[in-house]
Rosetta silent file (secondary structure, phi, psi, omega in degrees, C-alpha in Angstrom):
SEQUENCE: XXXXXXXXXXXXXXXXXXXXXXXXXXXXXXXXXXXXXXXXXXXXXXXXXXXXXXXXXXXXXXXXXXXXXXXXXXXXXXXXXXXXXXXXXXXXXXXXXXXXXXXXXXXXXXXXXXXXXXXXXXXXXXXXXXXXXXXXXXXXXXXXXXXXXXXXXXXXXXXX
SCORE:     score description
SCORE:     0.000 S_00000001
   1 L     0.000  141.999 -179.866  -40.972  205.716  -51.408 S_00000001
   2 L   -72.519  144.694  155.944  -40.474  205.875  -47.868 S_00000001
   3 L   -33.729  -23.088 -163.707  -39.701  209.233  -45.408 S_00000001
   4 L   -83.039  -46.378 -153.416  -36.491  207.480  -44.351 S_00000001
   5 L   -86.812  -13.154  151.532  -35.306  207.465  -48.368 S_00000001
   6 L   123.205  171.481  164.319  -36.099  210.962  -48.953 S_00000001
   7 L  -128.809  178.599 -165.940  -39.378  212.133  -51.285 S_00000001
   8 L  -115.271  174.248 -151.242  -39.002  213.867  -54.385 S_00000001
   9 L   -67.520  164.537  110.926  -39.484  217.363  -55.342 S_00000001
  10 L    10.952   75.171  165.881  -42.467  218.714  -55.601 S_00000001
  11 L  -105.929 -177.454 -152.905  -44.282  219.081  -58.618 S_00000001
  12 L   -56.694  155.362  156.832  -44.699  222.292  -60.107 S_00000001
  13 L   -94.003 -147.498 -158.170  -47.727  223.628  -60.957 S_00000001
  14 L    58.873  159.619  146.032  -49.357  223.720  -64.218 S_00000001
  15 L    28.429   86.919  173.816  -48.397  221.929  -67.067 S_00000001
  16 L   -68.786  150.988  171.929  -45.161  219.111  -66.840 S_00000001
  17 L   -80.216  -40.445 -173.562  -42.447  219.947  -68.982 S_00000001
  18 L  -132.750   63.261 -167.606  -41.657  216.074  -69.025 S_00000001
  19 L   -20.018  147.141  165.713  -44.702  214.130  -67.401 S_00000001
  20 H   -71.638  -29.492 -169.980  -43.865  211.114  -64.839 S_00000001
  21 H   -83.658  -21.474  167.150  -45.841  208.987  -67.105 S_00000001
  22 H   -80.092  -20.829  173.624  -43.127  210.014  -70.108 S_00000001
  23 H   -85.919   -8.691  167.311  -40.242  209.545  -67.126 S_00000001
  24 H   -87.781  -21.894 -176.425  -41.615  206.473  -66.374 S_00000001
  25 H   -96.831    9.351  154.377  -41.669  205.331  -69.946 S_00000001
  26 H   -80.411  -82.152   86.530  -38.244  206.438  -70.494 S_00000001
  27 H    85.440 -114.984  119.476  -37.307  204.918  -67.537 S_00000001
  28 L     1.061 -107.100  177.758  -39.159  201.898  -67.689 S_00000001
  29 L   -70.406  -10.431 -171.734  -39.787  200.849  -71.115 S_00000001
  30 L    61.721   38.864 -144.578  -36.530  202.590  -72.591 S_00000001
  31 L  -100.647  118.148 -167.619  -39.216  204.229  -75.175 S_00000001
  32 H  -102.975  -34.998  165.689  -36.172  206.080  -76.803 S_00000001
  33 H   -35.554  -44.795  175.531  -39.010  208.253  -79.326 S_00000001
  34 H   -47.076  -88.022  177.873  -39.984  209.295  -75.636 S_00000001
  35 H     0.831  -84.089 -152.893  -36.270  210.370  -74.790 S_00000001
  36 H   -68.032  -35.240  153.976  -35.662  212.340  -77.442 S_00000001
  37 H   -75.949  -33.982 -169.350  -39.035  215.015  -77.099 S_00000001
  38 H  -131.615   46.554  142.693  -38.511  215.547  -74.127 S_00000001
  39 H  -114.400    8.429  162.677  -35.120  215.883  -73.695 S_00000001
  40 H  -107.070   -9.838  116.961  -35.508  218.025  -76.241 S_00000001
  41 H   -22.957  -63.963  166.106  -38.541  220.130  -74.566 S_00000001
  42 H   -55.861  -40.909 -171.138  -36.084  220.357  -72.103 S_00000001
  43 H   -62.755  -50.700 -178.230  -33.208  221.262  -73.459 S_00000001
  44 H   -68.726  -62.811 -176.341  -34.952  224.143  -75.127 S_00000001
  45 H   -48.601  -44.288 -156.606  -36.862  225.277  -72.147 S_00000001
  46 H   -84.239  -27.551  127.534  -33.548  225.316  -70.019 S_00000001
  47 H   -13.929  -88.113  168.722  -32.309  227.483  -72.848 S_00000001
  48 H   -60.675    5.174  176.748  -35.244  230.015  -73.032 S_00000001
  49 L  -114.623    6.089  118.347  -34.658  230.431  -69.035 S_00000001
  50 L   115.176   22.892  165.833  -30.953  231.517  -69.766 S_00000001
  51 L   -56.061  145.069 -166.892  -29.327  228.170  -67.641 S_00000001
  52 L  -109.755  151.603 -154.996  -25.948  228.533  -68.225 S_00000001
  53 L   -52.904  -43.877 -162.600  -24.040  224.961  -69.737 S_00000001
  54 L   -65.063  -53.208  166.138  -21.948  224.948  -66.265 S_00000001
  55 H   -34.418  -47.919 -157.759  -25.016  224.419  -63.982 S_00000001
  56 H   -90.804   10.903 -178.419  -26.042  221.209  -66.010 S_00000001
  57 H  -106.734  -39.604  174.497  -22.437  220.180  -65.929 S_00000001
  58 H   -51.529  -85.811  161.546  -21.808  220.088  -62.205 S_00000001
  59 H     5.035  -63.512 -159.937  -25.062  217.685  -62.318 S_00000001
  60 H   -76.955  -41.674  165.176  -23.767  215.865  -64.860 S_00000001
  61 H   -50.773  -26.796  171.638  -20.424  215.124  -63.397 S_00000001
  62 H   -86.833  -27.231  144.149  -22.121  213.539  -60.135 S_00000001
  63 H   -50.221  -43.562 -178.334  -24.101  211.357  -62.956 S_00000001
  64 H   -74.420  -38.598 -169.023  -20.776  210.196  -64.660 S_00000001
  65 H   -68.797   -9.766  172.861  -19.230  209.607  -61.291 S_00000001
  66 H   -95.706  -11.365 -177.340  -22.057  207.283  -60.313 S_00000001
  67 H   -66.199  -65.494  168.321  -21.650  205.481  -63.703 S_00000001
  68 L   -75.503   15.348 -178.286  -18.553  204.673  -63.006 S_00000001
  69 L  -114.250  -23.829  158.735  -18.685  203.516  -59.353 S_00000001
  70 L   -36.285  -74.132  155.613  -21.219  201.246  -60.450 S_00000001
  71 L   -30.030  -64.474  150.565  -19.682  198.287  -62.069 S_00000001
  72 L   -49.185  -54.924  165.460  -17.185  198.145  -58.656 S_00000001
  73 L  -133.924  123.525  170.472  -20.030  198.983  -56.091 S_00000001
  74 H   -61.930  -37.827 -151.453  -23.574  198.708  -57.383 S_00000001
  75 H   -71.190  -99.484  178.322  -24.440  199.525  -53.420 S_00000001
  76 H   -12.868  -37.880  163.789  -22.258  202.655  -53.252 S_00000001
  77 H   -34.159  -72.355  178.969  -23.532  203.376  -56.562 S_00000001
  78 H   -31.411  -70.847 -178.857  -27.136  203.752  -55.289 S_00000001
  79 H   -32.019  -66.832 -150.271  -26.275  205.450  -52.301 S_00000001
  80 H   -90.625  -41.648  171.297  -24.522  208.388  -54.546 S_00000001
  81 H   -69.820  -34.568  105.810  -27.737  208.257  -56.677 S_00000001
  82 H    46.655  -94.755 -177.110  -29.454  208.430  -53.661 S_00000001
  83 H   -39.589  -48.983 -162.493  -27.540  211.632  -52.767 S_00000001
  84 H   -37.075  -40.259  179.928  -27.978  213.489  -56.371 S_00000001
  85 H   -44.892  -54.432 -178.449  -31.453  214.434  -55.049 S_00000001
  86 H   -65.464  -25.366 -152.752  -30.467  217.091  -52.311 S_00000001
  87 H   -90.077   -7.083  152.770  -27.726  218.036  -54.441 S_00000001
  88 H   -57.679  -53.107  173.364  -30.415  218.812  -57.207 S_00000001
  89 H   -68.058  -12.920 -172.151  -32.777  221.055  -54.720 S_00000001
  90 H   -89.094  -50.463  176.956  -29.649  222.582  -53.646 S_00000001
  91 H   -61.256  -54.343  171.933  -29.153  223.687  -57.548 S_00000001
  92 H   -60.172  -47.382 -167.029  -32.913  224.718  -57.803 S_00000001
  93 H   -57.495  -67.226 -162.878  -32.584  226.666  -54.194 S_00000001
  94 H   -61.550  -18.652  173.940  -29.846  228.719  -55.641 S_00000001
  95 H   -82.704  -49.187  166.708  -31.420  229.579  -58.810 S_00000001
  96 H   -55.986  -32.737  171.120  -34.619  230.681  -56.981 S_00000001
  97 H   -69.054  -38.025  165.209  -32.383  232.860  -54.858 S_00000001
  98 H   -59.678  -33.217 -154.239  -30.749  234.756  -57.929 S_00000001
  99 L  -103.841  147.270 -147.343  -33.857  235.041  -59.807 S_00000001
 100 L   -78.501   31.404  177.895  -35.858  237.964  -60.761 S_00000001
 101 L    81.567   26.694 -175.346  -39.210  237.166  -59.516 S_00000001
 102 L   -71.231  140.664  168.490  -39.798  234.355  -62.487 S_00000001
 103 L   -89.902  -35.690  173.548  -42.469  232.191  -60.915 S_00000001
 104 L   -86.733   73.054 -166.020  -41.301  228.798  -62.277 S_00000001
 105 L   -72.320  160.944  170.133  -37.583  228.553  -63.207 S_00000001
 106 H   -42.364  -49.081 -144.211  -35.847  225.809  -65.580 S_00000001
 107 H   -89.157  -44.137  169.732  -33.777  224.399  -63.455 S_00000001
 108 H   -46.796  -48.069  174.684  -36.396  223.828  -61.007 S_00000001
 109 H   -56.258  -40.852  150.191  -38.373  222.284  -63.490 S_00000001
 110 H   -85.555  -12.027  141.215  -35.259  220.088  -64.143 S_00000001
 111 H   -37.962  -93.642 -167.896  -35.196  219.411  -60.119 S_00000001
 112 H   -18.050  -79.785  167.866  -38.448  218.673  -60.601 S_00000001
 113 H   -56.328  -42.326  161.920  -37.978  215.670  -63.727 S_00000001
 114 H   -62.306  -61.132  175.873  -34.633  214.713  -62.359 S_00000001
 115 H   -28.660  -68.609 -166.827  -35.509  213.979  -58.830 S_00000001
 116 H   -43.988  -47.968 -176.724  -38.818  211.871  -60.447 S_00000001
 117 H   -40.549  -81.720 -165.047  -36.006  210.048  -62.738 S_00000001
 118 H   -66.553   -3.930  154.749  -34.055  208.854  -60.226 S_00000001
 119 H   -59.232  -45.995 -175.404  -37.212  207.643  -58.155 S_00000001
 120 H   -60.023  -54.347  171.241  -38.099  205.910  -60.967 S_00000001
 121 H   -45.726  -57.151 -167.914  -34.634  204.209  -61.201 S_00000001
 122 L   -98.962   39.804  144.858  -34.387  203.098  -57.175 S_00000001
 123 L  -109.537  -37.610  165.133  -37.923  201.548  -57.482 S_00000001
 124 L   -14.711  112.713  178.442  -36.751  199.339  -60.075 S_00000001
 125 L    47.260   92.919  164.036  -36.510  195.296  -59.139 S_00000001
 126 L   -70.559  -40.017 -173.974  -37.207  194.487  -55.503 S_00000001
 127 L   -63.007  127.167  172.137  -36.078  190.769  -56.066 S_00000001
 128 L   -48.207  -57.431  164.653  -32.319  190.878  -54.860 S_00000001
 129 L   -18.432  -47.247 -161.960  -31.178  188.853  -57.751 S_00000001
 130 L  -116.786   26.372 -163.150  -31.995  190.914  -60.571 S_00000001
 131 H   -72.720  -25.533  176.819  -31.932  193.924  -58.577 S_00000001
 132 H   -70.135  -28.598  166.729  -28.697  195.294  -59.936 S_00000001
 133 H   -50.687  -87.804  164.255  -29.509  194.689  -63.324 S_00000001
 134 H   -55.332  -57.873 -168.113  -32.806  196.655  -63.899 S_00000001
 135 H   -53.178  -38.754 -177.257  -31.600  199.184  -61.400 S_00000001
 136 H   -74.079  -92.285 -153.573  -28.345  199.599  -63.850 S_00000001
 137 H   -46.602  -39.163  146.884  -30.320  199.213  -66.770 S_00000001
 138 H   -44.790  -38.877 -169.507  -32.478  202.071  -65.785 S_00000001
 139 L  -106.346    6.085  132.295  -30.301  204.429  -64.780 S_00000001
 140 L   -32.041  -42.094 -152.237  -28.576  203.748  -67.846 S_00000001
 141 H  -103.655  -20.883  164.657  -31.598  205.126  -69.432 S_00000001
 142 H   -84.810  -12.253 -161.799  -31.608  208.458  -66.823 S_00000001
 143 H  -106.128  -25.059 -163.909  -27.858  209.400  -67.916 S_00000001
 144 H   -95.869   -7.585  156.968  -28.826  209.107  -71.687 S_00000001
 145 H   -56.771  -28.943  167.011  -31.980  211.380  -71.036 S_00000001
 146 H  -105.015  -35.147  141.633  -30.031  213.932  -69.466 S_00000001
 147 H     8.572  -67.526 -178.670  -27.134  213.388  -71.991 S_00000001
 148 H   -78.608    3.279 -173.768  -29.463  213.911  -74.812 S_00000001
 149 H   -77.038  -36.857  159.278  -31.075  217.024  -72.573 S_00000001
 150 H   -59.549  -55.788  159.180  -27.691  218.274  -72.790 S_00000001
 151 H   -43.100  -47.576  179.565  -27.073  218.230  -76.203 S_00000001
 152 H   -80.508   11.306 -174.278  -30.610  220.033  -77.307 S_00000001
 153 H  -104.507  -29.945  175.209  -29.825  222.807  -74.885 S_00000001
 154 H   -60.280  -42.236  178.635  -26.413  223.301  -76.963 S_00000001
 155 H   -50.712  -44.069 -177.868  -28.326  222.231  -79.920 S_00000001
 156 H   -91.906    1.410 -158.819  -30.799  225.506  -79.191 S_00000001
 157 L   147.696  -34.943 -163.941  -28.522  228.022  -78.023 S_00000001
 158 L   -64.546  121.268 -167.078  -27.400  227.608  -74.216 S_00000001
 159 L   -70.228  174.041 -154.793  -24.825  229.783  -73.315 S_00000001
 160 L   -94.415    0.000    0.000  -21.613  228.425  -71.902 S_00000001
């Protein structure tokens, strides 16, 4: 990815919660076995770090609203996928400011996995033709990853 197109967070150290080679194979191959640990590693993690449902909802609402701006403008789509990135580090910023001296927080760590996700998505099909296509079908494949990420953090626990 280029400097002009933004780069993507940083990751953390230690350990991935959700490796780029499992976000690429999510992604990528649609390896739905994939999906489901580790959106459900996530889910749980963003849980035990006490994210509340509402954080991962804002998020999610700028993910439906690109869903549906798709189909009408793929291009506009992008662009608003694009965007999600700052407005992810903006969610991780604010959580680091609140927080009690944790060194790693959830939600950075889902900064972190999101950000890669949607890299993953807008590298998808350089040929113009089929570019809309893969690029849709991916990021098909990012909304049901955090979809099911959503679910296991209700599924564990995550307050409201």
């Amino acid at each position: 990815m280029t400097q002009a197109q933004g780069s993507s967070a940083e990751p953390l150290p230690g350990k991935h919660l959700v490796s780029p080679e499992e976000i690429r194979r999510i992604i990528v191959d649609g390896d739905a076995e994939i999906l489901v640990n580790s959106a459900e590693r996530m889910g749980r993690r963003l849980k035990e770090g006490n994210v509340a449902r509402h954080q991962m909802l804002g998020v999610y609402g700028d993910i439906w609203r690109i869903e549906m701006a798709w189909p009408a403008s793929p291009a506009e789509a992008q662009r608003g996928l694009r965007i999600l990135k700052p407005k992810l580090a903006s969610l991780g910023k604010r959580a680091k400011e609140t927080a009690d001296g944790e060194e790693t927080l959830p939600v950075e760590e889902l900064e972190v996995v999101m950000c890669q996700a949607v890299d993953v998505v807008l590298e998808q099909a350089d040929e113009v033709e089929e570019q809309d296509t893969t690029r849709r079908q991916a990021f098909e494949r990012l909304v049901s990853f955090f979809e099911a990420t959503l679910a296991y953090h209700r599924h564990h626990g995550g307050r409201d």
